[in-house]
N, C-alpha and C positions, 0 to 999 in steps of 0.2 A: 275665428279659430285658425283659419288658413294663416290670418295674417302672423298670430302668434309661434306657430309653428315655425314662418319665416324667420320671424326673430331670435327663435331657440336654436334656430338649425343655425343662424347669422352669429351667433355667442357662441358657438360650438365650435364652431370655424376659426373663429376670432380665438377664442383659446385653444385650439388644435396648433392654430400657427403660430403664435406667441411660444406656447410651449416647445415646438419643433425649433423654431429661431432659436431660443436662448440654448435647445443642449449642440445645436449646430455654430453656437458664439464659443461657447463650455469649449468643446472638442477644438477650435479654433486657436481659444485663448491658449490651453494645454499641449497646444503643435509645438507652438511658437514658443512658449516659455522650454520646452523641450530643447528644442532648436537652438534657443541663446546657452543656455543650457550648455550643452555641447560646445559650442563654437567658444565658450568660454573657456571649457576645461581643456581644448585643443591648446590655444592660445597660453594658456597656464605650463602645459607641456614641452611646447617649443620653448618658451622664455626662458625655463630652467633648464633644458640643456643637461650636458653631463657634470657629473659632480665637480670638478677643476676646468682648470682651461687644458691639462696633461691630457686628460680624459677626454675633451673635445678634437686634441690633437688627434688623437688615439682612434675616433670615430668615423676616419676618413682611412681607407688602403694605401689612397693616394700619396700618405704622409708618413707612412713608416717607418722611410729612410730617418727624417726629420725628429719623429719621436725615438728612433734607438739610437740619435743621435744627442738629444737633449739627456736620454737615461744614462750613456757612457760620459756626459760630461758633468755628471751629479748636479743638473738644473732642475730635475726633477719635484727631487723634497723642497727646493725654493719657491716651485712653478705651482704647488700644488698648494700655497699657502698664501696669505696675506692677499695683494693687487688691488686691484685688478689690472689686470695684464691683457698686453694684447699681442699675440704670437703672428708673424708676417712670417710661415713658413717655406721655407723653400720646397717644392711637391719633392719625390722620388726621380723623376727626369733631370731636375734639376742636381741634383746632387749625382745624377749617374754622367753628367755631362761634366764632372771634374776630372781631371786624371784619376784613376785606379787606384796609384799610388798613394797620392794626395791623401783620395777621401779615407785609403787605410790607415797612414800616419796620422792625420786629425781623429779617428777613431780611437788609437793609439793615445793619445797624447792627451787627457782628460782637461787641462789647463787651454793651450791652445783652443781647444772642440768647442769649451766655454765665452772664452773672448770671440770665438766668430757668430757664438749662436745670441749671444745676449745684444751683439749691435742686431738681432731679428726681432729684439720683445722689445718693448715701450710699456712703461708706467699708463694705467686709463686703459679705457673699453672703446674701442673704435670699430664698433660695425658699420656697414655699408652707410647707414642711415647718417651715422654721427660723423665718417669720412665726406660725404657731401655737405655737411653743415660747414665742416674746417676747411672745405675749399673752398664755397661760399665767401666766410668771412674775409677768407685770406685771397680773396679774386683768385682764385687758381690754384694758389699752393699753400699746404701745410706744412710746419715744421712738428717732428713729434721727436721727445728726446728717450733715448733706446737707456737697457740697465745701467749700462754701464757709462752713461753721461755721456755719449753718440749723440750728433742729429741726423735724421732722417730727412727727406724732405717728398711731400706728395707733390703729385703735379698729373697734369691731365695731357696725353700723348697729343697731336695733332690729328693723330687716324680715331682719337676718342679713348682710348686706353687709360687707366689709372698706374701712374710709374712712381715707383720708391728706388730713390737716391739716397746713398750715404755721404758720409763726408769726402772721401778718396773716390767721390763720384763712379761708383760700382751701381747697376740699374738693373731693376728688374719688375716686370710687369705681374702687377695683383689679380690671378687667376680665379679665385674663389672667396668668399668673402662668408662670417655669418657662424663658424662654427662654433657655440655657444656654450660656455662652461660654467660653472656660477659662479667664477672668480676673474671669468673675462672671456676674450674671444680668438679665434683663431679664424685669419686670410692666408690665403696660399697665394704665394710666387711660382713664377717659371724660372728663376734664376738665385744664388746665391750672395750673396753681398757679401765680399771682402773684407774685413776689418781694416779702420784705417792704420796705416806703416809707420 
């Protein structure tokens, strides 16, 4: 009698714990698929970015100058269409380091405002990831070719910097990188590049 009791209380147990295991598997599994879950729809979010690469431009303060400078030279309705493009903006410092005068004539002058700002786009999506690959390949440096059939060229500073060159060899260092639109991407400069003479 004693012994069977053993055995009844031993299968109670045995099914106590089975049962406790699997809703403590249950609970387990539904974290985690939670978890991917999310980490998914994060990731979904980031990659789509703002609706143009305009609108990417648009999502930094930092670039204001640079975006009411694309809108005065009617690059806009271009920028915001076809590509994918990749905008190398000049930030607001950069642009307040030109003469006064300057940056209000090129404001002025919607033709001019264009040929400076289009040697800054390149045809193709070049975020940080895809600019390592093209130095990669290219031991060092990349050529990328701007709208207006410009080359650019990347290259990696000595102090480790990533520097874009034009053709009239004008340079300026890529401060920001990543700003993501669905028709391409937007890096920021510390400097303006010249159109070549």
């Amino acid at each position: 009698m004693i012994s069977m009791k053993k055995s009844l209380l031993m299968v109670g147990a045995f099914v106590f714990l089975n049962f406790t295991a699997s809703r403590v598997f249950a609970q387990v599994t539904t974290k985690d698929t939670a978890q991917k879950t999310t980490t998914t729809t994060t990731t979904t979010t980031t990659t789509e970015g703002a609706s143009d690469v305009v609108g990417a431009l648009s999502s930094n303060a930092d670039y204001s100058t640079a975006l009411s400078a694309v809108k005065a030279a009617g690059l806009d309705s271009t920028l915001k269409t076809g590509g994918p493009y990749t905008i190398f903006a000049p930030n607001n410092v950069a642009f307040s380091n030109l003469p006064p005068a300057k940056l209000d004539s090129l404001m002025k002058d919607p033709a001019k405002l264009a040929t400076i700002l289009k040697g800054h786009v390149v045809t193709g999506k070049y975020g940080k990831a895809d600019i390592i690959k093209a130095l990669n390949a290219g031991k060092g440096k990349a050529t990328l070719t701007t709208l207006d059939g410009q080359t650019l060229t990347l290259s990696v500073t000595a102090d480790k910097k990533l520097q874009l060159a034009n053709a009239a060899g004008n340079t300026a260092q890529v401060i920001l990188y990543d700003l993501i639109g669905a028709n391409g991407i937007v890096n920021g400069l510390n400097g303006v590049l010249a159109p070549v003479k």
